[in-house]
MMTF fields as JSON, N, C-alpha, C and O atoms, coordinates in Angstrom:
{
  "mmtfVersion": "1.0.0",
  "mmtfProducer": "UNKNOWN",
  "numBonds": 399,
  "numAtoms": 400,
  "numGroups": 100,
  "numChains": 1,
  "numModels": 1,
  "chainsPerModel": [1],
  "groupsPerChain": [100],
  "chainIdList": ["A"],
  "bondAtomList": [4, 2, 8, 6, 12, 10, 16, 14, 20, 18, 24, 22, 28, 26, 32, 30, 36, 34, 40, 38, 44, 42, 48, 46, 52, 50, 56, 54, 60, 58, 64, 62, 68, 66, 72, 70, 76, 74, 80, 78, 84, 82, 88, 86, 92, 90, 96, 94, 100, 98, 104, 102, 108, 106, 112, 110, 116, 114, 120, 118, 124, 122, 128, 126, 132, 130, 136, 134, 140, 138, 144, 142, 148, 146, 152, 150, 156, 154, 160, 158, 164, 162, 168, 166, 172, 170, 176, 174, 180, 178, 184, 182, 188, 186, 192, 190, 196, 194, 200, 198, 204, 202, 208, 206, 212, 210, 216, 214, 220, 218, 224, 222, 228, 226, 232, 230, 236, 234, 240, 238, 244, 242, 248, 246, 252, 250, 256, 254, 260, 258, 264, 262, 268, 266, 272, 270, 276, 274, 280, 278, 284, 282, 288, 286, 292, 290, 296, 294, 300, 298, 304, 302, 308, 306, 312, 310, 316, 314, 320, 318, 324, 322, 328, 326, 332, 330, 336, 334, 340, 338, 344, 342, 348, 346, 352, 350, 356, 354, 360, 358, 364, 362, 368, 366, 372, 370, 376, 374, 380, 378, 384, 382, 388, 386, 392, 390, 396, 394],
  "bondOrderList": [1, 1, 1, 1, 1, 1, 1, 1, 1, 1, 1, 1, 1, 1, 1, 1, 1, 1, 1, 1, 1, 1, 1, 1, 1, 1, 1, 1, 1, 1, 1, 1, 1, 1, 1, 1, 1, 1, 1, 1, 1, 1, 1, 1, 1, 1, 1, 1, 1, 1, 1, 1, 1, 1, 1, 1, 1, 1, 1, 1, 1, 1, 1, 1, 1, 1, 1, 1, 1, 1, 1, 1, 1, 1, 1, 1, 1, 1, 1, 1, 1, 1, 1, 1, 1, 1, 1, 1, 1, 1, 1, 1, 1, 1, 1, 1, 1, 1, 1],
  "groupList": [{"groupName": "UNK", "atomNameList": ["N", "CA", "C", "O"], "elementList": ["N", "C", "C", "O"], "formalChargeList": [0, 0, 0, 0], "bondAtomList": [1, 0, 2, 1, 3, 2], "bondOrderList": [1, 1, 2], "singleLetterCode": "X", "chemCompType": "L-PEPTIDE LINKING"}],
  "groupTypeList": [0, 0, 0, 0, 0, 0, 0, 0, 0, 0, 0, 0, 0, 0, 0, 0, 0, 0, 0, 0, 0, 0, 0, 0, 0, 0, 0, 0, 0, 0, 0, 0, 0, 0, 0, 0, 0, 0, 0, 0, 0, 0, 0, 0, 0, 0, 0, 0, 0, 0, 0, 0, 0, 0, 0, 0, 0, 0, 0, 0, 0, 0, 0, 0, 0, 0, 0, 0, 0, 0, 0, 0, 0, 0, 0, 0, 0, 0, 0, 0, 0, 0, 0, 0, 0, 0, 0, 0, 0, 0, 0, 0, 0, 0, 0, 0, 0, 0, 0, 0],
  "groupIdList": [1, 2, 3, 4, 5, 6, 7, 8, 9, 10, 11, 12, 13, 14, 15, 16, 17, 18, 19, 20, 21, 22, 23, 24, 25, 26, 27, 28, 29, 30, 31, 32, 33, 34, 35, 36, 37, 38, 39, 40, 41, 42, 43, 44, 45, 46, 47, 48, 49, 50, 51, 52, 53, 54, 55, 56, 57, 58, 59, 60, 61, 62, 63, 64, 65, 66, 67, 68, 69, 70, 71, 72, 73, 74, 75, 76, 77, 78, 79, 80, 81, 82, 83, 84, 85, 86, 87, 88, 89, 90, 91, 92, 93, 94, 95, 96, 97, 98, 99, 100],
  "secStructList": [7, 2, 2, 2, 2, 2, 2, 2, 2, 2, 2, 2, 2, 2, 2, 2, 2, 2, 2, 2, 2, 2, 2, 2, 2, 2, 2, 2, 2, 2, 2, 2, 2, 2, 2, 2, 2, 2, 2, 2, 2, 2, 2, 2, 2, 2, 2, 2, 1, 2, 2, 2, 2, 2, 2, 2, 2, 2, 2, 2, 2, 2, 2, 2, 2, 2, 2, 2, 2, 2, 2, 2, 2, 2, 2, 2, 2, 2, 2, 2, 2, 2, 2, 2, 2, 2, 2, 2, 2, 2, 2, 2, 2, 2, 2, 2, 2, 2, 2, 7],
  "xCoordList": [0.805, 0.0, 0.86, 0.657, 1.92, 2.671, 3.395, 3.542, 3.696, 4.775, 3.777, 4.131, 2.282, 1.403, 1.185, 0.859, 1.404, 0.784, 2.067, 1.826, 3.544, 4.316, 4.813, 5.47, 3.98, 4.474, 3.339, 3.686, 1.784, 0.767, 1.415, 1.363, 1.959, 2.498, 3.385, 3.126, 4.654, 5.875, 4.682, 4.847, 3.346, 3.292, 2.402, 2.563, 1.757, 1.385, 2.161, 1.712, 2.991, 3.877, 4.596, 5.366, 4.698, 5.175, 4.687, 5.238, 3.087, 2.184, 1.892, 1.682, 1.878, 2.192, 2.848, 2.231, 4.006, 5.265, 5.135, 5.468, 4.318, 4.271, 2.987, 2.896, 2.436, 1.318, 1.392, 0.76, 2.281, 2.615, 3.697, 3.822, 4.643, 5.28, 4.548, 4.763, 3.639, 2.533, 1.978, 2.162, 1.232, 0.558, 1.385, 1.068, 2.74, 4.189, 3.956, 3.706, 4.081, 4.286, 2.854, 2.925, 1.719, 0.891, 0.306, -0.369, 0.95, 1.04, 1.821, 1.208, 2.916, 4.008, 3.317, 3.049, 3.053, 2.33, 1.233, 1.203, 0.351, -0.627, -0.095, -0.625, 0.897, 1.418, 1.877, 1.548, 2.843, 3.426, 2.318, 2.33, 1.382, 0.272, -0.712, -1.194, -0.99, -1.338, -0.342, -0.726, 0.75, 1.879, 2.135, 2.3, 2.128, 1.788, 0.168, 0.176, -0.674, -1.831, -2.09, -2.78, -1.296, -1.628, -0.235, -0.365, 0.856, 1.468, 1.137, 1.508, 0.565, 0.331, -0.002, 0.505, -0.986, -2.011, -1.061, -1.454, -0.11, 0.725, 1.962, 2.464, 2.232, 2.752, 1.799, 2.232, 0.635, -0.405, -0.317, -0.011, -0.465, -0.903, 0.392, 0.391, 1.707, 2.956, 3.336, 3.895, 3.012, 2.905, 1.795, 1.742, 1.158, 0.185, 0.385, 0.123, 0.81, 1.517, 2.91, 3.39, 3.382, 4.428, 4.761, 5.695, 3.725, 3.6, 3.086, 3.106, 2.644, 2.411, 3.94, 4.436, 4.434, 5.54, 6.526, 7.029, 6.818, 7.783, 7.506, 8.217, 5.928, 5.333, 5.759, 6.142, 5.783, 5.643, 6.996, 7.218, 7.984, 9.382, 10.092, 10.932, 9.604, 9.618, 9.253, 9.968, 7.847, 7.416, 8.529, 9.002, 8.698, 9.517, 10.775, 11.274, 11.213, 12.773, 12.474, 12.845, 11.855, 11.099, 11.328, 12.032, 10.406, 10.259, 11.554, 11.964, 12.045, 13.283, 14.348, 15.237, 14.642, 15.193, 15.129, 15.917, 13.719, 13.146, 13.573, 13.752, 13.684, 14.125, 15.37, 15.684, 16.218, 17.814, 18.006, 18.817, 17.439, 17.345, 16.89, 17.195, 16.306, 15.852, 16.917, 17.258, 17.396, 17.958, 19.172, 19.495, 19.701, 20.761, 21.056, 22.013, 19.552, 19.015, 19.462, 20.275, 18.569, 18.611, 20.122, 20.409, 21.054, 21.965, 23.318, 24.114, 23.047, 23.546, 22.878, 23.504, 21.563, 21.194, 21.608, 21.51, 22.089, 22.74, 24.443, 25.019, 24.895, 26.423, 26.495, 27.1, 25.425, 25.261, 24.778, 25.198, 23.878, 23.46, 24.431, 24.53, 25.102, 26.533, 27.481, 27.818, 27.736, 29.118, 28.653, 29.47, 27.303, 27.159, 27.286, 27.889, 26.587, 26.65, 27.608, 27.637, 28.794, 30.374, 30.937, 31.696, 30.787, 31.323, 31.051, 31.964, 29.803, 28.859, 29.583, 29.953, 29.74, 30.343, 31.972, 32.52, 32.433, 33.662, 33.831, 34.605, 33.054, 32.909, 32.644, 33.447, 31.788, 31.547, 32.846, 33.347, 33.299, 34.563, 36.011, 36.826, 35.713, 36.492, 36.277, 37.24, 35.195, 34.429, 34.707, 34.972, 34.466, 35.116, 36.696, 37.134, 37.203, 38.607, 39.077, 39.56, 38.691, 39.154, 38.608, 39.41, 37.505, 36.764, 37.61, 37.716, 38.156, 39.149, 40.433, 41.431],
  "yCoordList": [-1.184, 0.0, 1.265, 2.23, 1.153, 2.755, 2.919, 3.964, 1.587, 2.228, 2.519, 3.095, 2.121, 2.61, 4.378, 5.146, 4.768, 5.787, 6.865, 7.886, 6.267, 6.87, 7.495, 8.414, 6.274, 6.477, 7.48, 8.235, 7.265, 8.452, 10.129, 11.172, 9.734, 11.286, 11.505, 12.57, 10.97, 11.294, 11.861, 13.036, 10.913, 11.055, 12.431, 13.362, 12.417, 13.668, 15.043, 16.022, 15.111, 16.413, 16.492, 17.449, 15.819, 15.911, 16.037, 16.563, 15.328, 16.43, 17.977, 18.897, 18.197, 19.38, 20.237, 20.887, 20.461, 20.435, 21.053, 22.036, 19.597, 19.765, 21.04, 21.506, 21.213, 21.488, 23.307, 23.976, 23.893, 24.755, 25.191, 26.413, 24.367, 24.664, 25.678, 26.702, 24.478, 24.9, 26.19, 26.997, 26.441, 27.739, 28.494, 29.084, 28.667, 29.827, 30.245, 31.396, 29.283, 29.457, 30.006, 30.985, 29.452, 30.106, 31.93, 32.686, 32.127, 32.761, 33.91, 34.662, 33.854, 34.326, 34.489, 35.661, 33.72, 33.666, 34.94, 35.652, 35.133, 35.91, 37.399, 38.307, 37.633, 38.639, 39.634, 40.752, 38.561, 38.872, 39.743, 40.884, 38.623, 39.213, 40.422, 41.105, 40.627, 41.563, 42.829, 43.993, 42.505, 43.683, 44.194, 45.373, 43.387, 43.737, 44.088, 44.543, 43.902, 44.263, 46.038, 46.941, 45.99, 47.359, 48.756, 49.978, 47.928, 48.806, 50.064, 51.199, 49.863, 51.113, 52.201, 53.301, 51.536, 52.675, 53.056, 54.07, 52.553, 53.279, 54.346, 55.278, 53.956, 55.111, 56.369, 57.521, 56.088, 57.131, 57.91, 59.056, 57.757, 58.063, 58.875, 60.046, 57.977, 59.038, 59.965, 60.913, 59.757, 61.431, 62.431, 63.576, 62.091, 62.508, 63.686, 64.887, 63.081, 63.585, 64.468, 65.052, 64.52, 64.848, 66.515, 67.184, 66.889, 68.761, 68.688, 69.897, 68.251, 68.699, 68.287, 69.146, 67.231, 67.162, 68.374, 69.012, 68.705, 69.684, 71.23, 72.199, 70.822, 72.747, 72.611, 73.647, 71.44, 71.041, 71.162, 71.423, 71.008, 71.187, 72.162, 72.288, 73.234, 74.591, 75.596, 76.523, 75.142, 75.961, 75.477, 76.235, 73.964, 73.802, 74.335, 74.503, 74.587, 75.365, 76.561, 76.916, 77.285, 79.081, 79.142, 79.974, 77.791, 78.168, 78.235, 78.955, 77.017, 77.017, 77.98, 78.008, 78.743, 79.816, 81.299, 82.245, 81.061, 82.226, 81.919, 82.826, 80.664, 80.599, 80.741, 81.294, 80.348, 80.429, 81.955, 82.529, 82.521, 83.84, 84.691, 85.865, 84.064, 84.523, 84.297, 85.229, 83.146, 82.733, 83.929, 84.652, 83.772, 84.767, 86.162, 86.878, 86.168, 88.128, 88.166, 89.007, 86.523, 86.45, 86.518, 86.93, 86.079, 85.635, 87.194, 87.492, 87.769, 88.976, 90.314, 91.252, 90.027, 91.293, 90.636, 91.397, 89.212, 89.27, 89.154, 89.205, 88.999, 89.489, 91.083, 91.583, 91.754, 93.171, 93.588, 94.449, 92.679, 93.156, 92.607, 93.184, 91.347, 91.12, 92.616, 93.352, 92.742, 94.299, 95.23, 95.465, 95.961, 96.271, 96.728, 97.71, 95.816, 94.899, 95.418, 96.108, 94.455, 94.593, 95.925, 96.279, 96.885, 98.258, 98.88, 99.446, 98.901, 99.685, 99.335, 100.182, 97.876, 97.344, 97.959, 98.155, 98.144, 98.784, 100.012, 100.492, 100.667, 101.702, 102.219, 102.89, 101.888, 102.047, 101.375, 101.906, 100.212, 99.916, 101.418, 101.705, 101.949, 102.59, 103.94, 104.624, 104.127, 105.189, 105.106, 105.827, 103.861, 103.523, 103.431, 103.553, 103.258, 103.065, 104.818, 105.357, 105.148, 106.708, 107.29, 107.774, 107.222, 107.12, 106.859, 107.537, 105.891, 105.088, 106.085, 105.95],
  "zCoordList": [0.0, 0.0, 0.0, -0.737, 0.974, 1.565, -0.296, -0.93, -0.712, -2.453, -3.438, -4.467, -3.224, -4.386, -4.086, -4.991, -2.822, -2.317, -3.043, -3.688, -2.705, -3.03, -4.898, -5.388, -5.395, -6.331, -7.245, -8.154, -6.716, -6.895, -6.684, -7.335, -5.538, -5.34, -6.07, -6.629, -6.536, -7.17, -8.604, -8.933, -9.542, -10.325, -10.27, -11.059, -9.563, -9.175, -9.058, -9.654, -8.515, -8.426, -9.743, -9.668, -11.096, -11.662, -12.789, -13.757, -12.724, -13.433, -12.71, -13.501, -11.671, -11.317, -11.938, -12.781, -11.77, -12.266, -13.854, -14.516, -13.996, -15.789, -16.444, -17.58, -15.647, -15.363, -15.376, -16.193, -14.316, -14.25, -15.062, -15.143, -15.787, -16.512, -18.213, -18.861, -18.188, -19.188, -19.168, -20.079, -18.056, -17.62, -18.159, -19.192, -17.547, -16.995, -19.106, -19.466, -19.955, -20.965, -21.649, -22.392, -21.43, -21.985, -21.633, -22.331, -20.219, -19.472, -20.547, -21.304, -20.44, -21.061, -22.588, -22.85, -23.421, -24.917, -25.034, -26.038, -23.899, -23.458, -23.272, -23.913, -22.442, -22.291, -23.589, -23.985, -24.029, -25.522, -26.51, -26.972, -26.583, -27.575, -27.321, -28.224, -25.719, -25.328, -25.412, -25.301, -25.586, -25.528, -27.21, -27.523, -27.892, -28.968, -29.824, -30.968, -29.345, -29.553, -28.967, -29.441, -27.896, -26.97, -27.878, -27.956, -28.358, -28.948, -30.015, -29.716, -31.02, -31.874, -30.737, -30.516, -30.129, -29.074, -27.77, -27.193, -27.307, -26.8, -27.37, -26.742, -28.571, -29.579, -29.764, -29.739, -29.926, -30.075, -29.035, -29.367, -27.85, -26.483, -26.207, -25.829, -26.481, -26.638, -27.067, -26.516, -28.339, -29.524, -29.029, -29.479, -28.351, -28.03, -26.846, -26.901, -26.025, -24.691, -24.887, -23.915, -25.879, -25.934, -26.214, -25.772, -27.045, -26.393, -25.26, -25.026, -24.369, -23.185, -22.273, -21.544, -22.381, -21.643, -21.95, -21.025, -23.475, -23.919, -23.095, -22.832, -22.839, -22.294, -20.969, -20.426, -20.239, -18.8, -18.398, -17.216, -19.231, -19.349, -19.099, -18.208, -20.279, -20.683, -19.352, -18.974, -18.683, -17.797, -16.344, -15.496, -16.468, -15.08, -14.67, -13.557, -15.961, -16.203, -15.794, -14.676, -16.495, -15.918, -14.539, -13.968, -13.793, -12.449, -11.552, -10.642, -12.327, -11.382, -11.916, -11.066, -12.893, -13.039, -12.379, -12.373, -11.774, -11.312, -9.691, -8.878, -9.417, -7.986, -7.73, -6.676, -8.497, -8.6, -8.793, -8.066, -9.557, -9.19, -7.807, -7.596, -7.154, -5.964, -4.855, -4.126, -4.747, -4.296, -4.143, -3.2, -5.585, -5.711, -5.172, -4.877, -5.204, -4.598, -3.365, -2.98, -2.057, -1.163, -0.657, 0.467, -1.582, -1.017, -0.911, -0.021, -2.119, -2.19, -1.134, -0.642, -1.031, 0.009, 1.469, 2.431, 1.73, 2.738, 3.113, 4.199, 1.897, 2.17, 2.731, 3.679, 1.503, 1.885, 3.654, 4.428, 3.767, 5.327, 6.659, 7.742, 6.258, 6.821, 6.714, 7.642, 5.377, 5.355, 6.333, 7.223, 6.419, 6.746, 8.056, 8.489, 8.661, 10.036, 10.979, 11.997, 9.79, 10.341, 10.075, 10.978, 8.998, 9.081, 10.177, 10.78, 10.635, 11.557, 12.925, 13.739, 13.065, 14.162, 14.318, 15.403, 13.315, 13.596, 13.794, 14.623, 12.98, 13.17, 14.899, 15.547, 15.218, 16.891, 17.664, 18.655, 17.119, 17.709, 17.843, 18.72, 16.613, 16.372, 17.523, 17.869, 17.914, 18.408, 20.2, 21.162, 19.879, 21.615, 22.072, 23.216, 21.232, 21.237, 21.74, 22.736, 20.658, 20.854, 22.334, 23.133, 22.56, 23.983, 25.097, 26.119, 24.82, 26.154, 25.959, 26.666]
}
């Protein structure tokens, strides 16, 4: 009994086996054809999109040009408010010195 049982199972898992092998491929066959069936219409959909990406581009550059510019402003009106700062500071340094 226990080697009939064994040998059901061996034949079993190997139609399994065989079984899923099959699927994996028809599986795969399916994909293919769906991927080529869906192609023209994803070329379409691309050309399609593609002045809007070029505008979306165009405008994202602007923005970030306009910030790098800001940036730049920010960064120059505070070297300026640093000089300042420090002239002023010496200046009174200078003021006290003479004082003493």
């Amino acid at each position: 009994m226990a080697l009939k049982t064994k040998v059901i199972k061996k034949k079993v898992t190997k139609l399994a086996k065989k079984t899923a092998k099959e699927s994996e491929k028809a599986m795969k066959s399916a994909v293919k054809k769906v991927q080529k069936a869906a192609a023209p219409k994803v070329k379409q959909l691309k050309k399609a999109a593609e002045p809007k990406v070029k505008e979306l581009k165009k405008t994202a550059a602007k923005v970030q040009a306009k910030v790098e510019k800001a940036v730049a402003q920010g960064v120059k009106s505070g070297k300026k408010a640093l000089k300042k700062g420090l002239e002023a500071s010496s200046t009174q340094l200078a003021k006290a010195a003479k004082a003493l």
